[in-house]
DRENLO-551586 format. One line per 2 residues: their letters; for each residue x, y, z of N, C-alpha, C. Coordinates in nm, 3 decimals. Each point is the difference from the previous one (the first is absolute). Layout:
N
a> X Y Z X Y Z X Y Z | ...
REM end
This chain:
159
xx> 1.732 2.147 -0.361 0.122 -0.072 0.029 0.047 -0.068 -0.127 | 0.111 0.014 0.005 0.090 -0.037 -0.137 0.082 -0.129 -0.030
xx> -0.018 -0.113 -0.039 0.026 -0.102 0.052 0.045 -0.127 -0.166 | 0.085 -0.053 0.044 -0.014 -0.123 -0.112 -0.085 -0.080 0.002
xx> -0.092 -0.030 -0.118 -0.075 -0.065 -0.038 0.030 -0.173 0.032 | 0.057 0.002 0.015 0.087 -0.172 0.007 -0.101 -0.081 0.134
xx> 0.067 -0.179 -0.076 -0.091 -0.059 0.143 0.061 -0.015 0.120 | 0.071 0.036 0.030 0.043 0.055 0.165 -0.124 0.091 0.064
xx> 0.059 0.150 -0.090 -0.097 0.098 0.085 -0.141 -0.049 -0.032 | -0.068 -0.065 -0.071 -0.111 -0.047 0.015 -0.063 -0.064 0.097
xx> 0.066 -0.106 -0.001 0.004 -0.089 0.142 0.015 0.118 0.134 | 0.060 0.057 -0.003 0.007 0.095 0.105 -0.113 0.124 0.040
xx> -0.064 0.010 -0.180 -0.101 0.114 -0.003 -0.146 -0.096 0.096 | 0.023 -0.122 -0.100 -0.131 -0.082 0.060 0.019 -0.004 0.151
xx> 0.076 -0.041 0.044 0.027 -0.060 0.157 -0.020 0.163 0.076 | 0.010 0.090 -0.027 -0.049 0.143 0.046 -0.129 0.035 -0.021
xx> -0.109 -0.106 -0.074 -0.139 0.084 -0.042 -0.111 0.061 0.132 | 0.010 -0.079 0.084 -0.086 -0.036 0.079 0.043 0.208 0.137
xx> 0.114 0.018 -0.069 0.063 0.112 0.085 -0.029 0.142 -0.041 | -0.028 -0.014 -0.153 -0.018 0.088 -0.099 -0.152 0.040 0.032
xx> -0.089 -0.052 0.034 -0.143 0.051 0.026 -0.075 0.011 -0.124 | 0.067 -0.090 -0.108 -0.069 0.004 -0.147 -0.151 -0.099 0.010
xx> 0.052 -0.074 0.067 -0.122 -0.108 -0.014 0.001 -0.091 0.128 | -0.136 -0.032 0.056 0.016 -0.075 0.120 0.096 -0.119 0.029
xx> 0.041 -0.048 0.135 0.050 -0.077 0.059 -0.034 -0.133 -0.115 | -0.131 -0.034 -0.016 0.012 -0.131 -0.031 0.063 0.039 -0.139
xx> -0.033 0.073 -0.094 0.039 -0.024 -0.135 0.110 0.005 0.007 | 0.067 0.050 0.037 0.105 0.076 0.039 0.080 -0.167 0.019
xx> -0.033 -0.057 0.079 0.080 -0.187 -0.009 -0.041 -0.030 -0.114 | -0.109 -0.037 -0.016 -0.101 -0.077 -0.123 0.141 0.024 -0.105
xx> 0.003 0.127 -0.055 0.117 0.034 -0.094 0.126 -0.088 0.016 | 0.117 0.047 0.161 0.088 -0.044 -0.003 0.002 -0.150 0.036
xx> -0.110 -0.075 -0.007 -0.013 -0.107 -0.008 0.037 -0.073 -0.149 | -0.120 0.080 -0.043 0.023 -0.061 -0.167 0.133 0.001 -0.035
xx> 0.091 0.141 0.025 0.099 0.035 -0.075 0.115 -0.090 0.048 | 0.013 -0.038 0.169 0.063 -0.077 0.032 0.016 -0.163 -0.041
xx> -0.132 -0.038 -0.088 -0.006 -0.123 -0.005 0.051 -0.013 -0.201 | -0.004 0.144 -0.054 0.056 -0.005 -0.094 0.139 0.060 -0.054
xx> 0.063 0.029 0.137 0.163 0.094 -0.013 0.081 -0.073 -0.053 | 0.021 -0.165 0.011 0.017 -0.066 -0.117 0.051 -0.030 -0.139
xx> -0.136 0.037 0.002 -0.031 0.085 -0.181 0.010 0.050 -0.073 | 0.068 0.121 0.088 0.010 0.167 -0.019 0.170 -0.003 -0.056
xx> -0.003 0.052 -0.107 0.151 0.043 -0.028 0.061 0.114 0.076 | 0.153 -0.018 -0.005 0.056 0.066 0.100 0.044 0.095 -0.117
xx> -0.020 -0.045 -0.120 0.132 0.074 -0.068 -0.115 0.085 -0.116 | -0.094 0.032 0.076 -0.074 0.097 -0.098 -0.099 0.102 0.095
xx> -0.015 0.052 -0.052 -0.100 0.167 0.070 -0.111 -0.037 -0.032 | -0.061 0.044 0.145 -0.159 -0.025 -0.020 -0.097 0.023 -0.095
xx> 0.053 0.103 -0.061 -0.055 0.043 -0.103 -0.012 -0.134 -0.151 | 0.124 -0.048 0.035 0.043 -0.082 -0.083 -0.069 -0.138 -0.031
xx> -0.083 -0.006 0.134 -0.048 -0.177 0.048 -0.129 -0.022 -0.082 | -0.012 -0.135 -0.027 -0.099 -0.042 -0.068 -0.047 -0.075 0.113
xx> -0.109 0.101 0.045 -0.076 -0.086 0.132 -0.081 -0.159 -0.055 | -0.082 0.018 -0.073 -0.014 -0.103 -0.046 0.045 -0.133 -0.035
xx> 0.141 0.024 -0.048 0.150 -0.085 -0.021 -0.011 -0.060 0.202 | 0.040 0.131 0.068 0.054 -0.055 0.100 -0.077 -0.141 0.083
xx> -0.176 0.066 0.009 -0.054 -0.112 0.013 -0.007 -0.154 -0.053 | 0.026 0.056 -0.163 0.028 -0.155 -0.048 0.089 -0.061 0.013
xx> 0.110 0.114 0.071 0.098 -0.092 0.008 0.046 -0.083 0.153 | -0.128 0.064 0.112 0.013 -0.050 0.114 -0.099 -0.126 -0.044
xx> -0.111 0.033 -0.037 -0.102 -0.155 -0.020 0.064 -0.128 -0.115 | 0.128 0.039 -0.082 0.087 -0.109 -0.026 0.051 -0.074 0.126
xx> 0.009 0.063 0.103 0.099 -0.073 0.121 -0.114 -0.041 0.106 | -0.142 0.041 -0.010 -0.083 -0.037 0.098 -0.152 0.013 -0.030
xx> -0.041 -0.094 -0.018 -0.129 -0.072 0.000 -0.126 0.111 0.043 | -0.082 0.118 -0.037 -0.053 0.037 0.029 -0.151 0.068 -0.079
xx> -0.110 0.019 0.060 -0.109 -0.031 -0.057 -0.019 0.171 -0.127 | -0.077 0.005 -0.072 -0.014 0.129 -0.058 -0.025 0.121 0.072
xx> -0.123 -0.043 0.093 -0.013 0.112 0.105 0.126 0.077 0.057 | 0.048 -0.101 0.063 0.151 0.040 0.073 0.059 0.115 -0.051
xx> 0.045 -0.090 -0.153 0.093 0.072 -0.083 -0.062 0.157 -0.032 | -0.092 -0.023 -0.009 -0.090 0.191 -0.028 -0.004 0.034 0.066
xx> 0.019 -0.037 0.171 -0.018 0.072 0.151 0.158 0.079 -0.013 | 0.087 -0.094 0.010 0.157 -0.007 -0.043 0.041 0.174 -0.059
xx> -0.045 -0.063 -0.140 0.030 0.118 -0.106 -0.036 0.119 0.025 | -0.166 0.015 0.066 -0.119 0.103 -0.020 0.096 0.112 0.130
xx> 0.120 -0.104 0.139 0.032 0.047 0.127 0.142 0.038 -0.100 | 0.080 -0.080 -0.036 0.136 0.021 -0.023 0.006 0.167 -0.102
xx> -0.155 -0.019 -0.095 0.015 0.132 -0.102 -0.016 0.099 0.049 | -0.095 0.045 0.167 0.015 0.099 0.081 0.073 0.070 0.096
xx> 0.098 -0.113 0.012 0.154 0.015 0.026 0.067 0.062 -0.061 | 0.029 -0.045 -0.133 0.076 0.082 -0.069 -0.055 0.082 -0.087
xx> -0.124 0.029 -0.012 -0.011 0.160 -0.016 0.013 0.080 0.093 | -0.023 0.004 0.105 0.020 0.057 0.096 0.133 0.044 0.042
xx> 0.095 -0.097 -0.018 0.185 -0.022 -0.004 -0.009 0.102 -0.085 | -0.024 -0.036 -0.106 0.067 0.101 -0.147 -0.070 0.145 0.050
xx> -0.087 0.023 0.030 -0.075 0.141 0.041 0.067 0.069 0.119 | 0.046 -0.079 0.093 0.107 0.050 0.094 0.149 0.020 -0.026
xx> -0.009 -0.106 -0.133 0.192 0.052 -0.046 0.032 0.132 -0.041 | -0.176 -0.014 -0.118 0.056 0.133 -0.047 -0.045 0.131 0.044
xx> -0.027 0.014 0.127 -0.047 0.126 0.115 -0.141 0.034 -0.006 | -0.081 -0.112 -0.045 -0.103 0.035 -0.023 -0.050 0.000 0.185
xx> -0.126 0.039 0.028 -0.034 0.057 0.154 -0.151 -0.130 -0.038 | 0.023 -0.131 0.107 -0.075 -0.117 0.017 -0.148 0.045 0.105
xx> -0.119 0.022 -0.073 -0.060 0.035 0.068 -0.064 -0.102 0.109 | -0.067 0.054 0.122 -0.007 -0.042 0.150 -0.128 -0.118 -0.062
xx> -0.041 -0.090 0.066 -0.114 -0.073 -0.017 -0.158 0.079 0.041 | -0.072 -0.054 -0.045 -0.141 0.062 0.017 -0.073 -0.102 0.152
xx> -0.008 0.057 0.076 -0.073 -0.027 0.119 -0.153 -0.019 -0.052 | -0.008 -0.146 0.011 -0.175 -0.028 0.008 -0.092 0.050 0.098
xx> -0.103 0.063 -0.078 -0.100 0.047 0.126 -0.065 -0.150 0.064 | -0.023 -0.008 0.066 -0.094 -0.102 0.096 -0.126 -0.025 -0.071
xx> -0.027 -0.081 -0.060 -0.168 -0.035 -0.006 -0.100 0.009 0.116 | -0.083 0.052 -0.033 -0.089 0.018 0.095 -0.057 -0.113 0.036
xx> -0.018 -0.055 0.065 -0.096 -0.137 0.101 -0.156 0.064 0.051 | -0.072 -0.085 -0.082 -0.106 -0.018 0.044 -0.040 -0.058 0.140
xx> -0.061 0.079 0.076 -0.006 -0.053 0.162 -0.141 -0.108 -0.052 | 0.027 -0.120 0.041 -0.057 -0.138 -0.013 -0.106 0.012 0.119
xx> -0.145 0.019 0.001 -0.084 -0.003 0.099 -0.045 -0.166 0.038 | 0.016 -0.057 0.120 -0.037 -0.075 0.020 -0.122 -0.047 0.053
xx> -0.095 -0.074 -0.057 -0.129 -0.028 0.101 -0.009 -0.130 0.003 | -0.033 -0.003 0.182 0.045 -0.153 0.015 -0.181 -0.051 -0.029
xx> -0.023 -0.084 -0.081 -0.107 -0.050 -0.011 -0.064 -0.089 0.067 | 0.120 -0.138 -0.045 0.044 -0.137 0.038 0.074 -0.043 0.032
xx> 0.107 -0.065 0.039 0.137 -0.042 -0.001 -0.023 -0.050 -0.087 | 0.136 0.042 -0.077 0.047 -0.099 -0.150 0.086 -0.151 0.081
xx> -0.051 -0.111 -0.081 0.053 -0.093 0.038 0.149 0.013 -0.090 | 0.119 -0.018 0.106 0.126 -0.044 -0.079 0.081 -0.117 0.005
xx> 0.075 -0.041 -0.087 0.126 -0.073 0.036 0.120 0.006 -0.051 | 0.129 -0.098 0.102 0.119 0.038 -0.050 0.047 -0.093 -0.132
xx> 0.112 0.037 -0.103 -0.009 -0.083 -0.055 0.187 0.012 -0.063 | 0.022 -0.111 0.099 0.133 -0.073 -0.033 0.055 0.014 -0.151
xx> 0.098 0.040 -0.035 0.078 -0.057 -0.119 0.128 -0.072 0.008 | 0.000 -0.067 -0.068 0.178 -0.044 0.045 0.086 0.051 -0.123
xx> 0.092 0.126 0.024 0.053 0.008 -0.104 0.119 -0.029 -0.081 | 0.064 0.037 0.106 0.142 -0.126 -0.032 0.028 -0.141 0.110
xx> 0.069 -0.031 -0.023 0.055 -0.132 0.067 -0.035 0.014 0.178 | 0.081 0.134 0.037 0.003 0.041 0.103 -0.057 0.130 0.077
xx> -0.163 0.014 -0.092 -0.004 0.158 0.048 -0.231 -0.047 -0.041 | -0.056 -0.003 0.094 -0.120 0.020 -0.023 -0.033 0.112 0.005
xx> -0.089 0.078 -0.093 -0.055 0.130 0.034 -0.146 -0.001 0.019 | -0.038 0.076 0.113 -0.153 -0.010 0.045 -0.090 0.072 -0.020
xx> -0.117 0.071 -0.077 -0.051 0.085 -0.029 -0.128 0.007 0.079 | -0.003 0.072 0.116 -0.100 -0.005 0.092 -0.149 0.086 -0.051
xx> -0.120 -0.024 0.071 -0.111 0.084 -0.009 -0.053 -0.022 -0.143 | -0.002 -0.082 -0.082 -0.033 0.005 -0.088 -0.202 -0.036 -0.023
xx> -0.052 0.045 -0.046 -0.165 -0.043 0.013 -0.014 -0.109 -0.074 | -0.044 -0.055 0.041 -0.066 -0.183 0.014 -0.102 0.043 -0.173
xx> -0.087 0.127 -0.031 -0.030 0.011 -0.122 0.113 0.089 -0.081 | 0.065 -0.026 0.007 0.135 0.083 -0.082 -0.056 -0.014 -0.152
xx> -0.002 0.128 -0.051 -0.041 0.018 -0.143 0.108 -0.063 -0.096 | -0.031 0.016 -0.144 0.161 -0.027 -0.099 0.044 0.133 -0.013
xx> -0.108 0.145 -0.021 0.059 0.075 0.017 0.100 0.034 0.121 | -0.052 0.011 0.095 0.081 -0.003 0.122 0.139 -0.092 -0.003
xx> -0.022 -0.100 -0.015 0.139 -0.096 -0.052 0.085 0.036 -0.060 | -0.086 0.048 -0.154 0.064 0.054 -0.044 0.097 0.141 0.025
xx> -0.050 0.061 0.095 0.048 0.155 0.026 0.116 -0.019 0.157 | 0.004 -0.111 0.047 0.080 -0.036 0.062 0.118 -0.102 -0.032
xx> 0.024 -0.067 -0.129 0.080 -0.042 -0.091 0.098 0.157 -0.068 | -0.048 0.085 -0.045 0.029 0.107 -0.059 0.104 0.077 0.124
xx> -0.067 -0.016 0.123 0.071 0.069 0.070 0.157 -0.059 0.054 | -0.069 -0.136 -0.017 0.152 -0.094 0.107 0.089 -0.019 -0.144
xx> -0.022 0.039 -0.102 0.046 -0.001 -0.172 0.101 0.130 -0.009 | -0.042 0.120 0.081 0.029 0.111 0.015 0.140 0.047 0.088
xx> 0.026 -0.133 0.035 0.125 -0.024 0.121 0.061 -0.101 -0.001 | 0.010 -0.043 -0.158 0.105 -0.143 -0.050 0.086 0.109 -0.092
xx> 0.130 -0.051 0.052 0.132 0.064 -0.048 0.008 -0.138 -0.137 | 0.067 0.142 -0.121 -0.011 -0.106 -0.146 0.155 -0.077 -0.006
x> -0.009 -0.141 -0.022 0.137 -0.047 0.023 0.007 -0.012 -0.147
REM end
């Protein structure tokens, strides 16, 4: 498909990713997230080809307060955008995403020995929201602590 490079059809290419079958549902936002929070930025009066992605970011984090991480999440989403844009302008054929095989799961044998002694254990995390982490063993290791920190670490969105 044959198309102007410009930030219109961009905005339009992004807001279509998720239809295209290039890359899953979530990335597929993750992207037009970034790109939406930097359209901004984006000159109207130059071709993608043309953009200094780098520029654009600096020139959104002049107008808003944001950490380094961010800004490399930002860039690392907005630069796969528009290669991707530019690869579809110029008829290039966007290949399909790669389907993960499943990890295999180890079936966990249980033998009841003893009852493990447990308890629950309250957090308060914001103002208005306690979270409760039930079953926990009364000898809870640091490893173990540790490997259950890693996991609830694993499901914090980066602001």
């Amino acid at each position: 498909m044959s198309m102007t490079a410009n930030k219109d059809s961009f905005m339009q290419f992004v807001e279509g990713l998720d239809e295209m079958g290039i890359m899953s549902d979530r990335t597929a936002s993750n992207i037009r997230n970034a790109v939406t929070t930097l359209s901004d930025s984006i000159p109207s009066d130059l071709l993608a080809t043309e953009w200094d992605l780098q520029g654009i970011v600096g020139k959104f984090r002049e107008r808003v307060e944001i950490k380094d991480d961010t800004a490399k999440t930002y860039l690392s989403r907005f630069k796969s955008a528009v290669d991707k844009f530019i690869a579809h302008t110029e008829g290039k054929e966007l290949t399909s995403m790669v389907k993960r095989k499943p990890t295999q799961k180890k079936k966990v044998e249980v033998v009841e020995e003893e009852t493990v002694k447990t308890f629950s254990l309250p957090i308060p995390l914001r103002e208005d929201l306690i979270v409760t982490i039930e079953n926990l063993p009364r000898d809870l290791s640091e490893d173990e602590s540790s490997r259950i920190a890693t996991i609830i670490q694993s499901f914090a969105i980066k602001q």
